[in-house]
C-alpha positions as CSV (number, residue, x, y, z in Angstrom):
1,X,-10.4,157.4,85.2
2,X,-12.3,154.2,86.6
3,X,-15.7,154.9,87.7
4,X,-16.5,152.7,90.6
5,X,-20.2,151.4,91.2
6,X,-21.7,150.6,95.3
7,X,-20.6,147.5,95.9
8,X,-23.1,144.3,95.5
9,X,-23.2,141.4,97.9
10,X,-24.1,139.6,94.3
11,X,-22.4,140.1,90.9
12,X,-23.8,138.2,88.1
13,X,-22.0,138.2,85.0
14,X,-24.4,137.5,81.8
15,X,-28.5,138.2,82.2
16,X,-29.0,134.6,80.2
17,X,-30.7,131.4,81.4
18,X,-28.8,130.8,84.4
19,X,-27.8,134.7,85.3
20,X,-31.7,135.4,85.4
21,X,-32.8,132.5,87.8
22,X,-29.6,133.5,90.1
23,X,-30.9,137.5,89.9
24,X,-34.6,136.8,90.6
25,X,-33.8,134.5,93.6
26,X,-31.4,136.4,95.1
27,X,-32.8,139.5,94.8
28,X,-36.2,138.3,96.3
29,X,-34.1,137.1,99.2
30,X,-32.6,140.3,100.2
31,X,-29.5,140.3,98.6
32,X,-28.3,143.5,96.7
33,X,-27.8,142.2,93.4
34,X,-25.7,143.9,90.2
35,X,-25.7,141.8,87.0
36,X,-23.6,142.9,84.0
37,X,-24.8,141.9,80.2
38,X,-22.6,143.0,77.1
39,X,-25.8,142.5,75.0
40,X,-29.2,144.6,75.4
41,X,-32.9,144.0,75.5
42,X,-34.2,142.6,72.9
43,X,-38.5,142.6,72.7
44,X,-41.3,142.5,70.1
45,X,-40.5,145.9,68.5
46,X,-36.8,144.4,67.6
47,X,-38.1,140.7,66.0
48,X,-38.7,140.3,62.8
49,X,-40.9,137.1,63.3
50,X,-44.3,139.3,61.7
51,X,-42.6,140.4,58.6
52,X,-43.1,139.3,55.2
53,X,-38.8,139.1,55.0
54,X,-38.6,136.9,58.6
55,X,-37.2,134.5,56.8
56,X,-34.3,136.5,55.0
57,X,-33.4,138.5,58.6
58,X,-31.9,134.5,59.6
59,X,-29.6,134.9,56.9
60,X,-28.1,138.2,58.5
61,X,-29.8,140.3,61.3
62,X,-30.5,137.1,63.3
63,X,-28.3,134.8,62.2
64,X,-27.3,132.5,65.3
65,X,-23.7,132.7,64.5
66,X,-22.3,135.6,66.0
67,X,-19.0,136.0,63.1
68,X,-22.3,136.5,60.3
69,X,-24.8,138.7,62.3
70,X,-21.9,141.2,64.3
71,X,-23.9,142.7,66.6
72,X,-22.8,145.8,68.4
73,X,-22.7,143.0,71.9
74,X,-21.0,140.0,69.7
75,X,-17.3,139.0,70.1
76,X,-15.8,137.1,67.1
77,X,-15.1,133.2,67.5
78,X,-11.9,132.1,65.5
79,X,-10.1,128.8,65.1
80,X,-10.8,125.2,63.6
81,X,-14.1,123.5,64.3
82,X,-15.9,120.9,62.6
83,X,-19.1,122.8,64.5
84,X,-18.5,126.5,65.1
85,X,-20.9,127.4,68.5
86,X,-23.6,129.6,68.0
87,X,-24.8,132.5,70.6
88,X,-27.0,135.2,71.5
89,X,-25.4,138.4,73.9
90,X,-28.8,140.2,75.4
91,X,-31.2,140.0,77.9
92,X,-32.1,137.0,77.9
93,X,-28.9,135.4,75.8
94,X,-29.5,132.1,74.1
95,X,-32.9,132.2,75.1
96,X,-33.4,135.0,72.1
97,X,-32.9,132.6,70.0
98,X,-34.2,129.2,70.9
99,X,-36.3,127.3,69.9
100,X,-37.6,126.5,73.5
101,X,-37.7,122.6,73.7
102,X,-37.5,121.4,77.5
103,X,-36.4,119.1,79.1
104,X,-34.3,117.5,81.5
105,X,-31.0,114.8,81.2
106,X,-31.7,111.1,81.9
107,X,-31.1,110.0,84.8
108,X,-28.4,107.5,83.8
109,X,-26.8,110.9,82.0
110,X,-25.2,111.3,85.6
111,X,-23.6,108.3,86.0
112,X,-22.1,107.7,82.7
113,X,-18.2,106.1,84.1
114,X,-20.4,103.9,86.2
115,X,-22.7,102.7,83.4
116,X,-20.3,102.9,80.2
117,X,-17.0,103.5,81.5
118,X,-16.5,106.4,79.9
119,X,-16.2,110.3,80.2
120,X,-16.7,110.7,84.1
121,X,-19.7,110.8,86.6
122,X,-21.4,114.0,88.3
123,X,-20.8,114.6,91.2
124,X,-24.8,115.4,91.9
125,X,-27.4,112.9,90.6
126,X,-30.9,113.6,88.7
127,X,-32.4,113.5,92.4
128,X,-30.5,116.0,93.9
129,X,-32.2,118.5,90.6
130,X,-36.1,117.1,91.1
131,X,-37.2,120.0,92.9
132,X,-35.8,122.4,90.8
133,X,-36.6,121.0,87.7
134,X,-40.0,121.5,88.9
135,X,-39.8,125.1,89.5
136,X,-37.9,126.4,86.7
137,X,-40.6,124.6,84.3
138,X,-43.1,126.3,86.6
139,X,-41.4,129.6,86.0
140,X,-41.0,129.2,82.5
141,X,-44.3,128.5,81.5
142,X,-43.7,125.1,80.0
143,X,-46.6,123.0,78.0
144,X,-46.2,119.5,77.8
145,X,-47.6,116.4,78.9
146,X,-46.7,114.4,81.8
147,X,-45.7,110.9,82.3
148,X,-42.7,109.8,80.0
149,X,-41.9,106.1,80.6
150,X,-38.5,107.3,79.4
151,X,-37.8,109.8,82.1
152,X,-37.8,109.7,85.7
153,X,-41.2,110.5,87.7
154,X,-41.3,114.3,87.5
155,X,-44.3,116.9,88.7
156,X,-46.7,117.9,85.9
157,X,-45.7,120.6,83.8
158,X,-48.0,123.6,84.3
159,X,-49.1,124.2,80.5
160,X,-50.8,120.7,78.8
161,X,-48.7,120.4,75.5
162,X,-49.4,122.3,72.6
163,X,-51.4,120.4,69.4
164,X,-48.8,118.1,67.6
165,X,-50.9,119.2,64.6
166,X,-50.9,116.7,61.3
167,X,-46.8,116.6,61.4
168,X,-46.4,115.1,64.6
169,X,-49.8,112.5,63.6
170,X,-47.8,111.3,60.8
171,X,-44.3,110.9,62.7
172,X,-46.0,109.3,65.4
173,X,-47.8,107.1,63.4
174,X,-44.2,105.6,61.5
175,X,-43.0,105.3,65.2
176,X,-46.1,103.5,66.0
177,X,-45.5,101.3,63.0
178,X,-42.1,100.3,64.1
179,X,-43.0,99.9,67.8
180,X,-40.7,102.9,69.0
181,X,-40.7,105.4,71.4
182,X,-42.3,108.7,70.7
183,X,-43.9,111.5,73.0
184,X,-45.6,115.0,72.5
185,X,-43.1,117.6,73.1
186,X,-42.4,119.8,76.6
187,X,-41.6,122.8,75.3
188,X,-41.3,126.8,77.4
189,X,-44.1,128.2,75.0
190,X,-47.1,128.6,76.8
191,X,-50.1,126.8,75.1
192,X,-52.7,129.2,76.9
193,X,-51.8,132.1,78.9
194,X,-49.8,131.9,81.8
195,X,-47.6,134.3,83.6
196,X,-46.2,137.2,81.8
197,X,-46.7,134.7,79.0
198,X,-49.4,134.7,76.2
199,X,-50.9,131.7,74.8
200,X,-49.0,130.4,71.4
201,X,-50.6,131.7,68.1
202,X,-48.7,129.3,66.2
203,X,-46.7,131.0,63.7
204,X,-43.4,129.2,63.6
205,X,-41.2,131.8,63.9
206,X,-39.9,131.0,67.1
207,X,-36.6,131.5,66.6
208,X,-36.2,135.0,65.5
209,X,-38.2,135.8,68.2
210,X,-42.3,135.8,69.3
211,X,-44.2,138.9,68.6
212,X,-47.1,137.3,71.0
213,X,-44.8,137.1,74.0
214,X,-45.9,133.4,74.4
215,X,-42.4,131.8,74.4
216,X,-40.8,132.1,77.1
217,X,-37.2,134.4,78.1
218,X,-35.9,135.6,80.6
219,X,-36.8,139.4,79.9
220,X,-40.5,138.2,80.8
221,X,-39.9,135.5,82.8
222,X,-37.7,136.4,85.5
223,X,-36.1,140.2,84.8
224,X,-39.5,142.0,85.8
225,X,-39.9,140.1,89.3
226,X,-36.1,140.5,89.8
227,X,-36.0,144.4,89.1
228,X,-38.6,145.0,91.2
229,X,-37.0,143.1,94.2
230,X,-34.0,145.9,93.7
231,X,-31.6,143.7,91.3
232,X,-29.8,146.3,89.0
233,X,-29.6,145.2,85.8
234,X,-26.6,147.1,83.6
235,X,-26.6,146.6,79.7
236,X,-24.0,146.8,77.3
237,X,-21.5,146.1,79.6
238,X,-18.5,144.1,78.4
239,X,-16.3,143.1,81.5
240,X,-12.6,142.8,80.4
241,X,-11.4,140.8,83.8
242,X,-12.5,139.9,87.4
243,X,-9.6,141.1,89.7
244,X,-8.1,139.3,93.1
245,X,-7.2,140.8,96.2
246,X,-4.2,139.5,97.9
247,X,-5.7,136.6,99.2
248,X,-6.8,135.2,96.2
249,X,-11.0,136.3,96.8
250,X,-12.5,137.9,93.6
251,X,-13.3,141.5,94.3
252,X,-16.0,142.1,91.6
253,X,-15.6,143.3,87.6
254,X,-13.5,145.7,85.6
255,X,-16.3,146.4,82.3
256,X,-16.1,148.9,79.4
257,X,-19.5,150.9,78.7
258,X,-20.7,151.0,75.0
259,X,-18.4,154.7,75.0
260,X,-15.4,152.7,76.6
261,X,-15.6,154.2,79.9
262,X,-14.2,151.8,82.2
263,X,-16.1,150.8,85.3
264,X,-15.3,148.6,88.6
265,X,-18.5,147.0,89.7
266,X,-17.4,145.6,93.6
267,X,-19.1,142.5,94.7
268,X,-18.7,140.1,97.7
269,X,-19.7,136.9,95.7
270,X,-18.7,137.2,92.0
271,X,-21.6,134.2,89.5
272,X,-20.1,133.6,85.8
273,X,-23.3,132.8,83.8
274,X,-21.6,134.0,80.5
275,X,-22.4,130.5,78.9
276,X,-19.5,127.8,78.2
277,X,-17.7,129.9,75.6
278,X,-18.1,133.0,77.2
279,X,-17.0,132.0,80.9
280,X,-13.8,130.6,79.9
281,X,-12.7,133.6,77.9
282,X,-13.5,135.4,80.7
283,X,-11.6,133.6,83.4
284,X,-8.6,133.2,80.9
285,X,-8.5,136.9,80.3
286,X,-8.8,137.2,84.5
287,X,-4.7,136.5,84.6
288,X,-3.0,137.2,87.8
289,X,0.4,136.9,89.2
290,X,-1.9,134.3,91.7
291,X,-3.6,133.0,88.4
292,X,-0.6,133.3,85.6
293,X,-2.9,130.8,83.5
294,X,-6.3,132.4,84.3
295,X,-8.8,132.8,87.0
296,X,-9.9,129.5,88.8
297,X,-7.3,127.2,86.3
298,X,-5.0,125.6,88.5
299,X,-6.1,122.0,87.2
300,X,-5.3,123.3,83.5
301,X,-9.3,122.4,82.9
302,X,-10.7,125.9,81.9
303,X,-11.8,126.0,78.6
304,X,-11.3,122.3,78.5
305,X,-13.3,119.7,77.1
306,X,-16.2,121.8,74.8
307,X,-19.3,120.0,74.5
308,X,-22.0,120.9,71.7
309,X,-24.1,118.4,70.7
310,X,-23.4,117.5,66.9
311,X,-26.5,117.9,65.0
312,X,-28.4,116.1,61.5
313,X,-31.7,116.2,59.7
314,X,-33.6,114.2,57.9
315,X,-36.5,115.7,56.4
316,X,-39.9,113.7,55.2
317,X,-41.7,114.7,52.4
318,X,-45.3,113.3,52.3
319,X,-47.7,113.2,49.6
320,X,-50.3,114.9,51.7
321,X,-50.7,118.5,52.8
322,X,-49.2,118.9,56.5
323,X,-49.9,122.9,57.4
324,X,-45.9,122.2,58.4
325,X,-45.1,125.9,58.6
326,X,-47.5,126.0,61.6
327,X,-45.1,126.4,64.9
328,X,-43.9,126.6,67.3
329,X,-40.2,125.7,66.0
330,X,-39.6,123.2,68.9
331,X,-40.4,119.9,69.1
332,X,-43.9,118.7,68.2
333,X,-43.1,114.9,69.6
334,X,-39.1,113.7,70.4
335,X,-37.9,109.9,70.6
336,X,-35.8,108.9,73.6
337,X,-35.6,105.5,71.5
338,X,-31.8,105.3,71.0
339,X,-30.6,107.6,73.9
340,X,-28.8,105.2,76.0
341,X,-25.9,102.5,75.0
342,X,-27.2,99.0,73.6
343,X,-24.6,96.9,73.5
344,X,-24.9,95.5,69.6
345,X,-24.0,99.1,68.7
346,X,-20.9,100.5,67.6
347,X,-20.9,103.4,69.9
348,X,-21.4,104.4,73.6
349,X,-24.3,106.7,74.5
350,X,-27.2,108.0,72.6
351,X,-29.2,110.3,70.6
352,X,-32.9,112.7,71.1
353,X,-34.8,112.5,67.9
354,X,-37.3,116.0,68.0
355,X,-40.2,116.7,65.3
356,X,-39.8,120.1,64.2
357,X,-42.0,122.1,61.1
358,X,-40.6,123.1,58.2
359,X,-41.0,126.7,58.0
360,X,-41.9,128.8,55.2
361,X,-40.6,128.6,51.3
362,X,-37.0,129.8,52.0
363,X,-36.6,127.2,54.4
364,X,-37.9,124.6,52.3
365,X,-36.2,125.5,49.0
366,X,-32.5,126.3,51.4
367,X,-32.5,122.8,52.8
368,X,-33.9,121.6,49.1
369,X,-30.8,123.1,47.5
370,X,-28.3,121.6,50.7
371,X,-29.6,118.2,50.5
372,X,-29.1,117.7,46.9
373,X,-25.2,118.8,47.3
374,X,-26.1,122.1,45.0
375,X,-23.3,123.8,46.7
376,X,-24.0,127.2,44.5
377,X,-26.9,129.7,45.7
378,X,-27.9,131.6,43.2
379,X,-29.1,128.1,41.8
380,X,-31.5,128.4,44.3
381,X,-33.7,130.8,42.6
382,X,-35.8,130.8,39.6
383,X,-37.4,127.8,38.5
384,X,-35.4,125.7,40.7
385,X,-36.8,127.7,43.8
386,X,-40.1,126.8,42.7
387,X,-39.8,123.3,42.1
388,X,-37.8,123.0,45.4
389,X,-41.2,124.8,47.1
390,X,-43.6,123.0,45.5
391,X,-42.1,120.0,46.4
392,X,-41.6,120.5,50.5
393,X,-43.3,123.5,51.2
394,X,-46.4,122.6,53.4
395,X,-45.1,118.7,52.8
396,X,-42.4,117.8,54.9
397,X,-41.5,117.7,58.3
398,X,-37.8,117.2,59.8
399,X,-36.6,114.8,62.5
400,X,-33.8,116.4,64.2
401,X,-31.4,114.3,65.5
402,X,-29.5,115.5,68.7
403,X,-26.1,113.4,69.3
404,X,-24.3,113.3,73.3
405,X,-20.9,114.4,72.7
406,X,-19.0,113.1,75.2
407,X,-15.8,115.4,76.7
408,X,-12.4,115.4,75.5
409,X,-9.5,117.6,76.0
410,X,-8.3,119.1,72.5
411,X,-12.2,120.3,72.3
412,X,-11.7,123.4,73.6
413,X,-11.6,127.5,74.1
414,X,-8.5,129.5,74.3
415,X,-7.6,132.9,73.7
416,X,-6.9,133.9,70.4
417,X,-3.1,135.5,69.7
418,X,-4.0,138.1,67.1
419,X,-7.8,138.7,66.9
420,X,-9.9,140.9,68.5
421,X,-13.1,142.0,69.3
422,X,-14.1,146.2,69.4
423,X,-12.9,146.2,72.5
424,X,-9.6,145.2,71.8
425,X,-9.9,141.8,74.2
426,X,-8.6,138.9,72.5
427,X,-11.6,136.8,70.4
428,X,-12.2,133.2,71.6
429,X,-10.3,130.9,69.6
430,X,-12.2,127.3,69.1
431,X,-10.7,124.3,68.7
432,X,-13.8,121.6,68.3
433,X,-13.4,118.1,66.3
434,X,-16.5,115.7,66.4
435,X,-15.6,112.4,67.7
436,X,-15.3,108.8,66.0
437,X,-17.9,107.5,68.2
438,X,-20.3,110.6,67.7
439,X,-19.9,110.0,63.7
440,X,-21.0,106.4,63.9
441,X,-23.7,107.4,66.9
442,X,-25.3,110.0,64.0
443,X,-24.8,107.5,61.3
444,X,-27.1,105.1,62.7
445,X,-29.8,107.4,64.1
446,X,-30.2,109.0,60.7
447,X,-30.5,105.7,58.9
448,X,-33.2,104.7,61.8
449,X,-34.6,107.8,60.9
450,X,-34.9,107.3,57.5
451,X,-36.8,104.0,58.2
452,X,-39.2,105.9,60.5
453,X,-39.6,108.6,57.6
454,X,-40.7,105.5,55.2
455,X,-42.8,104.4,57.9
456,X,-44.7,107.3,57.8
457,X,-45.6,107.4,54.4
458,X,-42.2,109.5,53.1
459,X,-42.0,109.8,49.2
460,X,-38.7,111.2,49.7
461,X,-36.2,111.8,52.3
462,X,-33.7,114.9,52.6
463,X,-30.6,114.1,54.7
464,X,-28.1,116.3,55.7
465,X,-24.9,116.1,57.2
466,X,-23.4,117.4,60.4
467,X,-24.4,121.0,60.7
468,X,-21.3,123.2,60.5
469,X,-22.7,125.4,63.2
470,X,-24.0,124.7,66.6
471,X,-27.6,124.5,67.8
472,X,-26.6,126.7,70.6
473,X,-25.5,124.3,72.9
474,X,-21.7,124.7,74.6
475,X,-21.1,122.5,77.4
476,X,-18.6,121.3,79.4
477,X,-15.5,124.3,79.4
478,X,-15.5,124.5,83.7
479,X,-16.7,121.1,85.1
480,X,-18.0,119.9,88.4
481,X,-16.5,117.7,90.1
482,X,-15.0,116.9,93.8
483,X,-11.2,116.8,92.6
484,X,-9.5,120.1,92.0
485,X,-7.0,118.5,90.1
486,X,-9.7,117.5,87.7
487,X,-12.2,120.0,87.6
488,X,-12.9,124.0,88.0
489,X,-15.5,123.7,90.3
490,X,-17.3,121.5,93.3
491,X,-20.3,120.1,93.6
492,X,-22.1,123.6,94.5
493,X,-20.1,125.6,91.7
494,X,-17.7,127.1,93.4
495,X,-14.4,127.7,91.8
496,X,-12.0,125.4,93.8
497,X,-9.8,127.9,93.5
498,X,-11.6,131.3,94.6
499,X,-14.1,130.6,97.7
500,X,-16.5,134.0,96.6
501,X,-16.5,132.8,92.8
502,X,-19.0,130.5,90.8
503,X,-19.8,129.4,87.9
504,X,-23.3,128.6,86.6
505,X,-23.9,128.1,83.4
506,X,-23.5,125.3,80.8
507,X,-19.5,125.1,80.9
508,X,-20.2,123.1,84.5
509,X,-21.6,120.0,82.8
510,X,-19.6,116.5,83.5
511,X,-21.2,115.4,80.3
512,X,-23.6,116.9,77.7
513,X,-26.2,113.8,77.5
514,X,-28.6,114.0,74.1
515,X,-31.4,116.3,75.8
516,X,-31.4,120.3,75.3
517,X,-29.9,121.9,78.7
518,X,-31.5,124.4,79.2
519,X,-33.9,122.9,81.8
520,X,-30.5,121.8,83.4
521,X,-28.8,124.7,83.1
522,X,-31.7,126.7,84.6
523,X,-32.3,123.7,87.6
524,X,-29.1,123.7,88.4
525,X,-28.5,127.7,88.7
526,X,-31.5,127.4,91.0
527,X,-29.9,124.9,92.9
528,X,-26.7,127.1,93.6
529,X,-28.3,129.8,94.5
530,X,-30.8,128.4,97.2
531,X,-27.6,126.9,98.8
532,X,-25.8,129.9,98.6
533,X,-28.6,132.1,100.3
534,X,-28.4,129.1,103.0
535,X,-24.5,129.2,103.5
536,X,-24.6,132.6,103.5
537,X,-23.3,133.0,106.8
538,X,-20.4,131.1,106.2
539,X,-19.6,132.2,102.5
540,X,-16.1,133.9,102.3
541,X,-15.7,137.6,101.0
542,X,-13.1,139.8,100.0
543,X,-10.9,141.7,102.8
């Protein structure tokens, strides 16, 4: 037996970065709003950031790759990927797990076939997100400082930025040297309290979550004003397809309960904010005899062209103490220096270049070991732990370098044929190659890098190569764009295909630019939404 919920004028799918802003809007605007999240809440009592073994839970417990940590909420990702994506499924998704640096795509990142020739244009400009970039940093708390040369004129972020501390001194003072670009870091931590947020304390451990509630998710940010504006908010609840009616409307979501009960949530207006991966498995699974090839895939494009950003270090070991445990994780100054094409390099597009602390002796000694091509792990411990320790603990500081990955067709997400998750739904298989031009794109940033590390006074460098999993960052699977024929969804996110569906997460980006999204992501959502609480008079709904 199917139990059947009250039917929603709203049904948002995933209670991540975009799912929230979409719940809390709608919901203070009258709409009855039901939003469906596989994962659960996740708070202080679950992190591990204040224990003495923080550092070990990474290796297992929070591990950012789903197919190590297994969570009850996880599906498994198969296939063959130089970079397999990383994810969070909870209340808050990704934003678990981040490391919370903000901020928002380059202008010129929406005109990219009208700059380069390459890849393809949006079919919305930096402009037409202003606003909403505004209030989403506004919402989330953000600390950072005003007045980038390298970005376009933007309204001050509500926080100032937190210290840079002695790490981000001596980066900025190689940049300084060399005459390039450098500016302290925007990140969604609050640097004094604000909100539902507490000021930062500091302790680095952003990533496995803050016991002080000062960075910021979605469970504080946005969930407490959207539950108590009526939006229902149902966890571990893993939908298995969203159904058409006859003339081709979606109708809401079949889900299984953590006991496999199945349920049918109805819904006017159906929102996908399930993140890149998770959104096309979904609509692939959503088959039809109106949609043999999926929900919303009449151009072929779902689960098309996977963008994640390829990622490499290089770490700089200084003589002198640098405290470079103290947080937070995110970026303590970034370099827009090489983020748009020069024409005497061998590549299109660009790279962000992000300070980040080193962490505590596990950290130091793992990336010790990695570096130096010591490819066995129990040679880790001992005395070679403690040399690796002494060396970079408290020492060292590491340049992140963020590459664009521009889309391409054989990236992509399918349906696997013989795996499953606990559910018996077919994983999501990944098929994910990092371009020719991204390889010589990361080449030369980490060679500039090394030349800013010995500009600051390194007296050694660690360098490591592409990171075989993701920084969290999938792009690019349902794109915008005006053309059904190449693209999933228009310029509002609505499926081309299905007038009561959208999509509104990251698998709408044209192309993936070198900043993190998830100021994008989050503008954008908001952007949807206000227009679709606008239209709403005109928005079309099942029979």
């Amino acid at each position: 037996m199917v139990t059947q919920g009250h039917q929603s004028h709203v049904l948002i799918i995933g209670a991540g970065a975009s799912g929230s802003v979409a719940a809390a809007r709608l919901a203070a605007a009258g709409f009855k709003v039901v939003c469906l999240e596989q994962g659960d809440w996740v708070g202080p009592a679950d992190y591990m950031s204040a224990q003495p073994e923080a550092e070990m839970a990474w290796v297992e417990r929070w591990n950012p790759d789903p197919n190590v940590r297994q969570g009850l909420a996880d599906y498994p990702l198969t296939g063959d990927a130089d970079v397999r994506p990383v994810m969070y499924n909870g209340v808050g998704g990704g934003l678990v797990q981040w490391a919370a640096m903000w901020q928002t795509l380059l202008a010129s990142d929406f005109r990219v076939r009208t700059l380069d020739g390459i890849a393809d244009d949006w079919p919305i400009g930096w402009g037409d997100l202003a606003d909403c970039y505004a209030q989403v940093a506004r919402d989330m708390s953000v600390s950072g400082l005003g007045g980038d040369p390298a970005l376009p004129e933007m309204d001050p972020y509500p926080n100032p930025p937190i210290p840079i501390g002695k790490i981000g001194r001596v980066a900025a003072e190689g940049m300084d040297r060399l005459g390039w670009h450098w500016w302290p870091g925007a990140n969604a931590i609050a640097s004094r309290r604000h909100g539902n947020l507490q000021a930062c304390q500091r302790r680095g451990t952003c990533m496995i979550g803050c016991p002080e509630n000062a960075k910021a998710t979605p469970s504080l940010t946005h969930w407490p004003s959207a539950q108590a504006a009526g939006a229902r908010l149902v966890t571990g609840a893993r939908v298995t397809a969203v159904p058409v009616d006859e003339r081709g409307r979606v109708q809401g979501a079949a889900y299984l309960d953590r006991d496999g009960v199945e349920h049918f949530q109805p819904a006017q207006v159906v929102m996908l904010a399930a993140n890149a991966v998770g959104t096309a498995r979904l609509l692939l699974l959503s088959v039809s005899p109106r949609f043999p090839d999926g929900l919303a895939n009449s151009s072929g494009l779902v689960g098309r062209r996977l963008m994640q950003h390829p990622y490499r270090t290089v770490t700089v070991v200084c003589e002198e103490p640098l405290d470079s445990w103290q947080g937070p994780w995110g970026q303590v100054i970034y370099s827009l220096e090489f983020a748009e094409t020069h024409p005497d390099r061998d590549f299109l597009r660009g790279a962000k270049w992000m300070v980040m602390p080193h962490g505590g002796p596990m950290f130091a000694a793992a990336e010790y070991q990695e570096a130096h091509r010591r490819e066995d792990f129990n040679a880790m411990w001992g005395a070679n732990f403690h040399r690796a320790a002494d060396e970079v603990f408290g020492h060292a500081f590491t340049w992140g370098i963020q590459a664009e990955d521009l889309p391409e067709d054989d990236n992509r997400v399918t349906l696997d044929p013989t795996m499953c998750d606990s559910s018996g739904l077919p994983a999501a298989h990944v098929e994910y190659r990092v371009s020719e031009n991204t390889r010589r794109m990361l080449d030369f940033n980490v060679a500039r890098a090394v030349e800013a590390a010995e500009a600051s006074g390194a007296v050694s460098t660690l360098v490591r190569d592409v990171w075989p999993t993701g920084i969290g960052h999938v792009l690019g699977t349902t794109r915008m764009g005006n053309d059904p024929q190449t693209s999933v969804v228009d310029r509002w996110c609505r499926a081309h295909d299905v007038p009561n569906l959208y999509v509104i997460d990251g698998g709408v980006f044209v192309t993936g630019g070198s900043a993190n999204p998830t100021a994008t992501i989050m503008a954008n959502a908001l952007r949807v939404t206000d227009h679709l609480i606008e239209a709403r008079a005109s928005q079309e709904t099942p029979a």
